[in-house]
N, C-alpha and C positions, 0 to 999 in steps of 0.2 A: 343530294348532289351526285353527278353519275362522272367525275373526274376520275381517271382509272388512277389508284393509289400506287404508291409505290413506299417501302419500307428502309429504313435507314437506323441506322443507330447515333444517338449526341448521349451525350454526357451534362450531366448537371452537377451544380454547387449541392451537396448534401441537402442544407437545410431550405431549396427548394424544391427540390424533389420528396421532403419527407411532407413540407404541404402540399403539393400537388399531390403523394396519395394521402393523407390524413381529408382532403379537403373535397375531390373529383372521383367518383366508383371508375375504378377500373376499365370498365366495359365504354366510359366516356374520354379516359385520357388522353387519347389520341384525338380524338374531335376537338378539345380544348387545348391541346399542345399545336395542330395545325389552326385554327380562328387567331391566336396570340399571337403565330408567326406570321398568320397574314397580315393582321391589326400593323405589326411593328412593320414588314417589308412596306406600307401604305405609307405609313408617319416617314419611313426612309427615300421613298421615292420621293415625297410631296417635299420633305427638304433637301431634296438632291434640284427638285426644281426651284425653289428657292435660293438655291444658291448659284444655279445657271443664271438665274435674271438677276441678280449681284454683281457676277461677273458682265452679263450683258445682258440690259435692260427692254423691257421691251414695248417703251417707249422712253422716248427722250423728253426730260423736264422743259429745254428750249424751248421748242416745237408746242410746247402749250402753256404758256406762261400763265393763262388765267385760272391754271390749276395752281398753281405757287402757293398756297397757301389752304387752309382747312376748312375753313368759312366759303371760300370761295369754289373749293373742292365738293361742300355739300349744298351748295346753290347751283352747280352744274346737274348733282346727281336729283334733286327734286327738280330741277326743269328737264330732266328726261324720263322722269318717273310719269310728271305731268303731261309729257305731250305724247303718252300713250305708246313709244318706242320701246319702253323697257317691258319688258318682260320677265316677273319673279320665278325663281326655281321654280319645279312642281312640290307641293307638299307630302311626304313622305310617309305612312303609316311609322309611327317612331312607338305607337301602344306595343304593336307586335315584337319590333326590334328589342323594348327595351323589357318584354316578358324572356325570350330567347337570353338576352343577356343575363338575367338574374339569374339563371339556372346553373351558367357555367359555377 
């Protein structure tokens, strides 16, 4: 990653800071202390947006009544799946992801 760094100082609870070195070399801490603050700022966005569409939804239950219910919720989403509209995520190399992640 070519993000120009910048340095700061935090503070930790003792006994995470005594795993975080007992547990990551040195020469890694900072690489694993910035991915954890990403990971958590991610989880705080996605429920910031969660809690936008709580306040204001973004759709209205009215407006589609023949969703009203769970059964009829997944008989919509298989006749879209069916008439070739939908389109699935891409799939994602998760081998590689989840080699990177065992190392922290």
């Amino acid at each position: 990653m070519n993000t120009p760094l910048e340095r700061i100082n935090v503070n930790f609870p003792r006994p995470v800071l005594e795993d975080l070195r007992r547990l990551v070399p040195a020469k890694r801490r900072s690489e694993v202390i910035a991915r954890a603050t990403a990971r958590e700022l991610r989880r705080l966005k996605l429920a910031a947006v969660f809690e936008t569409l709580d306040r204001n939804p973004a759709w209205q239950a009215e407006h589609y009544p023949h969703l009203a219910d769970g059964t009829a919720s997944d008989l919509f989403v298989a006749r879209l799946r069916a008439s070739g509209t939908y389109s699935r995520a891409p799939v994602t190399d998760t081998v590689s992801t989840r080699r990177k992640a065992r190392r922290e």
